[in-house]
N, CA, C and O of each residue as an XYZ file, in Angstrom:
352
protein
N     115.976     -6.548    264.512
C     115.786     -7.978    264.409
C     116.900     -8.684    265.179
O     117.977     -8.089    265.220
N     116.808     -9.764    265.742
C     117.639    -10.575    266.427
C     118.222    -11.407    265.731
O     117.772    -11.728    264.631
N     119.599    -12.043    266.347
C     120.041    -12.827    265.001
C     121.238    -13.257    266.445
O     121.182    -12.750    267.566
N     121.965    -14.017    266.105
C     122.765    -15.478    266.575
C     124.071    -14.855    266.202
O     124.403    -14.549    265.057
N     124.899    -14.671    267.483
C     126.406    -14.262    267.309
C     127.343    -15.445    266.577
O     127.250    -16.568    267.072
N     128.193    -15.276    265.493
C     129.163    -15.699    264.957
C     129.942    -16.253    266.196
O     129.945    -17.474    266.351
N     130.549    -15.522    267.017
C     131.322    -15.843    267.986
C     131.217    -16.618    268.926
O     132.188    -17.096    269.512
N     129.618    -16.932    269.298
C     129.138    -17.932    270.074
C     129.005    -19.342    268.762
O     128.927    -20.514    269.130
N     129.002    -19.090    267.811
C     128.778    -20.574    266.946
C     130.192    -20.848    267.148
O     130.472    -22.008    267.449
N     131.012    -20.116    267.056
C     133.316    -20.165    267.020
C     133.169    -20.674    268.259
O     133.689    -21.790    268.292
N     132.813    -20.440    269.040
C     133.172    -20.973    270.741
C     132.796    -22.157    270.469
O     133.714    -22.968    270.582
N     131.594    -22.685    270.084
C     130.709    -23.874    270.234
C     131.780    -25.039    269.562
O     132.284    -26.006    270.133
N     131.923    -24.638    268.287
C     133.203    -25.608    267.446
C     134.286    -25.797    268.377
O     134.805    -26.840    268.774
N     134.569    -24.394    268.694
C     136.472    -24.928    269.531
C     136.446    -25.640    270.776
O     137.392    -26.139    271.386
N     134.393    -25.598    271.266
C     134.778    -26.087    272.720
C     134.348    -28.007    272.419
O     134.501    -28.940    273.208
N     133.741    -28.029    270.861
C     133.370    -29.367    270.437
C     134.603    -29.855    269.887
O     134.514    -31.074    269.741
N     135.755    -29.391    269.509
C     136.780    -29.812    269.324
C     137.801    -30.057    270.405
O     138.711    -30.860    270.197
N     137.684    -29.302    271.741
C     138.675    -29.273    272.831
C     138.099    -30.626    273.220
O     138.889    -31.557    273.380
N     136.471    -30.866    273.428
C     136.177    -32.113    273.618
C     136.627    -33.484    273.109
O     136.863    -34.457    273.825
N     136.709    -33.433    271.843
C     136.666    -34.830    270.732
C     138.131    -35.029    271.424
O     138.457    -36.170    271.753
N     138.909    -34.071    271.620
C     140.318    -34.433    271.228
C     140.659    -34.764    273.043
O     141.019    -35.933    273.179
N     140.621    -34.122    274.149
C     140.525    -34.662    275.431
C     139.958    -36.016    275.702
O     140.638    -36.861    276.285
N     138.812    -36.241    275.327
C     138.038    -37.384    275.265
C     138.989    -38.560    274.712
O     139.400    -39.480    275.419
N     139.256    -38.409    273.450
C     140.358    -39.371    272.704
C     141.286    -39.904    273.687
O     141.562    -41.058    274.016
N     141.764    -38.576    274.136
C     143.270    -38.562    275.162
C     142.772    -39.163    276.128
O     143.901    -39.370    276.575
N     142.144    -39.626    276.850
C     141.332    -40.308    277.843
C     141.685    -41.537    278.084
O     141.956    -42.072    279.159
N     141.665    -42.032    276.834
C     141.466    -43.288    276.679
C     142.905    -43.869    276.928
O     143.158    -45.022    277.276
N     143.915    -42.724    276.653
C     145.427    -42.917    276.845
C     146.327    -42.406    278.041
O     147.487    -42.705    278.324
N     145.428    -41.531    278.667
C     145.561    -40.969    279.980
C     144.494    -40.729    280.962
O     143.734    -39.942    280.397
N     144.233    -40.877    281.624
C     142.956    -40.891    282.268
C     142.876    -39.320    283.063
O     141.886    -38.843    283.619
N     144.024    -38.802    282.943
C     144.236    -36.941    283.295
C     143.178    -36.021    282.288
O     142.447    -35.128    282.716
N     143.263    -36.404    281.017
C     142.839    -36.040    279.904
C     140.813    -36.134    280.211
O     139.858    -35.766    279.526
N     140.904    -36.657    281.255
C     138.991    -36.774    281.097
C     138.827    -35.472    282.012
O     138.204    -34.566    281.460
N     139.207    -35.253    283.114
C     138.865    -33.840    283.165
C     138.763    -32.574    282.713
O     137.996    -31.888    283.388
N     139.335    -31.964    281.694
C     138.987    -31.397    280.584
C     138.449    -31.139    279.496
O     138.460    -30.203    278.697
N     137.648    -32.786    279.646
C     136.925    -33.157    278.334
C     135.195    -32.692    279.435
O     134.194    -32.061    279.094
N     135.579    -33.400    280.825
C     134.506    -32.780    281.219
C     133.774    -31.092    281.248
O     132.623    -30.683    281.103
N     135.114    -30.414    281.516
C     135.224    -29.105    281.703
C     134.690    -28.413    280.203
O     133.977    -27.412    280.277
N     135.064    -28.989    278.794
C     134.411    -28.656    277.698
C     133.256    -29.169    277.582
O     132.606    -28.503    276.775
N     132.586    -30.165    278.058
C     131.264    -30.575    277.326
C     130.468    -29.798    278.035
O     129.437    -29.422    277.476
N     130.806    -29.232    279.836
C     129.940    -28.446    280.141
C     129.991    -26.970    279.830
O     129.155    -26.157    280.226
N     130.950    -26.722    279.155
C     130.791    -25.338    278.423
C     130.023    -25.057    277.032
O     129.585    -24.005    276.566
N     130.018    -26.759    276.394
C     129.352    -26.630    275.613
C     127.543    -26.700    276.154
O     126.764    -25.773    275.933
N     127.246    -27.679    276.702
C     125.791    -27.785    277.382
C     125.345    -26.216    277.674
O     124.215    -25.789    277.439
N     126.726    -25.222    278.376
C     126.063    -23.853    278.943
C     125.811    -22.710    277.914
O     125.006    -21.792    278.070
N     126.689    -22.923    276.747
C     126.756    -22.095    275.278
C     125.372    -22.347    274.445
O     124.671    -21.554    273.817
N     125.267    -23.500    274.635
C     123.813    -24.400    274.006
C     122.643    -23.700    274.657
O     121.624    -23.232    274.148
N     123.085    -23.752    276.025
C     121.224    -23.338    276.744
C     121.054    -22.016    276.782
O     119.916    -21.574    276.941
N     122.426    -20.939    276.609
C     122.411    -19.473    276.721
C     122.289    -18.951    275.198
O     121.661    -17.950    274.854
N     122.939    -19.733    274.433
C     123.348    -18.529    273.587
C     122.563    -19.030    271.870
O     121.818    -18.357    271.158
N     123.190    -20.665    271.615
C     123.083    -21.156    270.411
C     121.422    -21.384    270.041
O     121.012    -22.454    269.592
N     120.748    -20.488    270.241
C     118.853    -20.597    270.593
C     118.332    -19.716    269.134
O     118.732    -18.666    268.632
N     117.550    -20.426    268.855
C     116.497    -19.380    268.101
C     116.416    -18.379    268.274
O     116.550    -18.394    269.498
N     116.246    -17.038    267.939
C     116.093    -15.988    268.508
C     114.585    -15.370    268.386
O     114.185    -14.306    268.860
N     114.102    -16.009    267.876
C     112.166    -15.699    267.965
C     111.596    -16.717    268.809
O     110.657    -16.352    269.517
N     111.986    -17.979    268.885
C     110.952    -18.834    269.851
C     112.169    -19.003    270.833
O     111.991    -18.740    272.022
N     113.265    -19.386    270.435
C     114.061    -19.587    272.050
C     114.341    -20.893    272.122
O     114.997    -21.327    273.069
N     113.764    -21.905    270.875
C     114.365    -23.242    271.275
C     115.273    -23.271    270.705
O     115.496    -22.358    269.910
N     116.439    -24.623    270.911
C     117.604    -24.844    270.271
C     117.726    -25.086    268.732
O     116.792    -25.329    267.968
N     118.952    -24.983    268.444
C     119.220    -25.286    267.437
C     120.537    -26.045    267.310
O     121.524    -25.811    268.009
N     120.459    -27.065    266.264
C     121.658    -27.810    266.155
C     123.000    -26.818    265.907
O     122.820    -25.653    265.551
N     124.210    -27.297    266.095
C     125.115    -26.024    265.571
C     125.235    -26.608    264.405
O     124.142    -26.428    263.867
N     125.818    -27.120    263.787
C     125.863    -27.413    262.192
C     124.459    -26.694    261.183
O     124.655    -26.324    260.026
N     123.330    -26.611    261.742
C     122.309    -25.672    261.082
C     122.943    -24.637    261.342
O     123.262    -23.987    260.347
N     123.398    -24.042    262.782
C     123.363    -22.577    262.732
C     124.854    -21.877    262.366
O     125.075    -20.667    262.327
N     125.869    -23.023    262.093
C     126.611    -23.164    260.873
C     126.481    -22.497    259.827
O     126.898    -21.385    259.505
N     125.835    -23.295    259.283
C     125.025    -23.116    258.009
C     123.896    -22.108    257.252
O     123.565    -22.043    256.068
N     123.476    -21.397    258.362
C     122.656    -20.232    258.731
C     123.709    -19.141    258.116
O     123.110    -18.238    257.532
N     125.280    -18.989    258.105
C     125.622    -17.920    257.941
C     125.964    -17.422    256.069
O     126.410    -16.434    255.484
N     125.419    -18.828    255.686
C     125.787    -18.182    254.328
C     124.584    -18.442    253.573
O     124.377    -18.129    252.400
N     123.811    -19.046    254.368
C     122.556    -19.789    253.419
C     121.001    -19.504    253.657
O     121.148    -18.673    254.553
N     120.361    -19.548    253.582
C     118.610    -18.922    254.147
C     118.278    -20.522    254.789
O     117.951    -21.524    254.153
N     118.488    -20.367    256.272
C     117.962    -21.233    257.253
C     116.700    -20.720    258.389
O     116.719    -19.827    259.236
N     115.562    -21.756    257.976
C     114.361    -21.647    259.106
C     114.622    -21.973    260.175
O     115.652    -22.646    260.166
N     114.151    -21.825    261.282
C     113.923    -22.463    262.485
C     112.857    -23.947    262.456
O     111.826    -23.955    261.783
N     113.231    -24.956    263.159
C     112.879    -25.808    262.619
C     111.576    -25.943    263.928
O     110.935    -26.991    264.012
N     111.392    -25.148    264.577
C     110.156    -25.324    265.635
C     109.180    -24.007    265.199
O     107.955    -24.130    265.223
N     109.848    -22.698    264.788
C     108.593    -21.721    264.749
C     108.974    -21.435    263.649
O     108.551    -20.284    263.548
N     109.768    -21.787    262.217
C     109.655    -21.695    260.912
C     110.440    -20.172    260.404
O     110.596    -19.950    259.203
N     110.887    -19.209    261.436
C     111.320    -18.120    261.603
C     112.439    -17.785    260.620
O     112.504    -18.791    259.914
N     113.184    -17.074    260.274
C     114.542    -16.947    259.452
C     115.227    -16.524    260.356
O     115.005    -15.461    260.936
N     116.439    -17.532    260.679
C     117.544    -17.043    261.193
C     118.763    -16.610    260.873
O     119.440    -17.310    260.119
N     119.254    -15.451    261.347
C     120.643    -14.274    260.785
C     121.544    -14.720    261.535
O     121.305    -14.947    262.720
N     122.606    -14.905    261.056
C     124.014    -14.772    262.216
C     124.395    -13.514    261.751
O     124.470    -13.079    260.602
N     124.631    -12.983    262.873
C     125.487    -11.726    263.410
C     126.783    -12.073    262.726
O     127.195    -13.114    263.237
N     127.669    -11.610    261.713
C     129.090    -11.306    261.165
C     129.923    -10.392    261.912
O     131.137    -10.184    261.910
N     129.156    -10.006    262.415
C     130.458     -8.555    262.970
C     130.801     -8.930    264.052
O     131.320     -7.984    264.646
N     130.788     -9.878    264.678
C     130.840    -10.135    266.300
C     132.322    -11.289    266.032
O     132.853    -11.844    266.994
């Protein structure tokens, strides 16, 4: 069965946090927006590769797939049960 790496949901947070906090800095340095760019497109590329359903392939919010690791979460397009991977 297929199931959603832990480590790709950890990337997704640290690269949504490298964002919030560059972005902020932006506003106080204008150096600070290139890095905020450099995270949102790592997040957009984590999103379209990795953070996916693993039976139909469409997205999923990360806060569901969050939430997926301790709790019994469907897919909200093909109704599927999704696993996160722990060992990764």
């Amino acid at each position: 069965m297929k199931k959603v790496s832990w480590k790709a949901i950890k990337s997704g947070w640290a690269l949504a946090a490298i964002f919030c906090v560059t972005f902020i800095g932006g506003s106080f340095n204008v150096g600070f927006y290139l890095p905020s760019i450099f995270a949102l497109i790592g997040i957009v590329y984590l999103t379209k590769t990795k953070l996916r359903c693993p039976h139909c392939g469409k997205r999923e919010k990360l806060e569901r797939l969050t939430r997926a690791k301790k709790h019994e979460y469907h897919c909200s397009h093909c109704g599927e049960l999704i696993e996160v991977d722990t060992k990764a």
